[in-house]
C-alpha positions in Angstrom: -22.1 -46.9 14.2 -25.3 -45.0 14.2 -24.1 -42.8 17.5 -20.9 -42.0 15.6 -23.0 -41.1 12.5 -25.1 -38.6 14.6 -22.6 -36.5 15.5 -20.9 -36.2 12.3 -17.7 -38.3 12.4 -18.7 -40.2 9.2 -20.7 -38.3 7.0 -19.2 -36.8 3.6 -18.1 -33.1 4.0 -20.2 -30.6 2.3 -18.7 -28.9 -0.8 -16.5 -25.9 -0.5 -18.3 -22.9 -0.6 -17.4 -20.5 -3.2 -15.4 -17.6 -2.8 -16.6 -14.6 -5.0 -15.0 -11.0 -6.1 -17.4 -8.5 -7.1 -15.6 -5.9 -9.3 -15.0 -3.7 -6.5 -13.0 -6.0 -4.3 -10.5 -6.7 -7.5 -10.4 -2.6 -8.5 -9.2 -2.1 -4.6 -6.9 -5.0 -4.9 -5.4 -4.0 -8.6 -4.7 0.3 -7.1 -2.9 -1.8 -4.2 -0.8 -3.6 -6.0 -0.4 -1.2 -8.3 1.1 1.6 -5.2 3.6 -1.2 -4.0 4.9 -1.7 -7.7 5.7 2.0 -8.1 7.3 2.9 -4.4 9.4 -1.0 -5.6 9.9 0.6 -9.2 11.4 4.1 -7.4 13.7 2.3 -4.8 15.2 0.2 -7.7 15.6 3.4 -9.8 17.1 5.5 -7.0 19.6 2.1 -6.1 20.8 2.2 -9.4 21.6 5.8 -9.5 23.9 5.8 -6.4 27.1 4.6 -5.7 27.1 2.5 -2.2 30.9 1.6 -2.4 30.8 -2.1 -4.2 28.5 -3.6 -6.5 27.8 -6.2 -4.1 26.7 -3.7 -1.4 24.2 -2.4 -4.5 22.9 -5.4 -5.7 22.1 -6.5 -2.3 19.6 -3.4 -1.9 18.3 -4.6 -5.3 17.8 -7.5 -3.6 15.9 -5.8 -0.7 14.3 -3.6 -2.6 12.7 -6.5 -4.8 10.9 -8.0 -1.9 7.2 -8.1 -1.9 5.6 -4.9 -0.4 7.8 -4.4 2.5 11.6 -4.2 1.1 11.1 -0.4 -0.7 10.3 0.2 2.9 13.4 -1.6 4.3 15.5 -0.2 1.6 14.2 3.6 2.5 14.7 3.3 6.1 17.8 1.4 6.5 19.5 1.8 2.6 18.4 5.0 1.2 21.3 7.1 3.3 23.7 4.9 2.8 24.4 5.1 -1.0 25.9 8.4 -2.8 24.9 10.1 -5.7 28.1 10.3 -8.5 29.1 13.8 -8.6 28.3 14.4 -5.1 31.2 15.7 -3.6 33.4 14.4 -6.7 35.6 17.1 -8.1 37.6 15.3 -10.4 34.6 15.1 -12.9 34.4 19.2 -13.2 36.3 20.9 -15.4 38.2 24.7 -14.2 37.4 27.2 -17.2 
């Protein structure tokens, strides 16, 4: 038992050391978060101006859209061509004076 106890298979695991943020780290972090929210915030704001044929098709690029720092990306790459703005192309909304 003492071999076993040399090498470390029974002794008690030190504590976890712990993890600290100076006020740096968490600024960094906060303008981060804070870019993804906006580009997000946009791509939800330009879905809901356009027409993209059904309100399924839209609300699954909300959907996109609403995913965690990568689906504004998805959405402008693959969606953001896809959808029409009202009045684009429209003529029954103008009026001949």
């Amino acid at each position: 038992m003492k071999r076993n106890a040399e090498i470390g298979l029974f002794t008690k695991p030190s504590k976890p050391e712990r993890i600290t943020l100076d006020i740096a780290t968490v600024i960094v972090w906060i303008k981060i978060s804070a870019f993804f929210y906006l580009l997000t915030v946009l791509a939800i704001i330009d879905i809901i101006r356009k027409d993209f044929g059904t309100i399924g098709k839209k609300a699954l690029w909300g959907m996109i859209a609403l995913v965690p720092f990568v689906g504004w990306l998805v959405y402008l790459i693959f969606g953001f061509g896809k959808g029409k703005k009202p009045g684009v192309g429209d003529t029954s909304t103008h009026r001949d004076l």
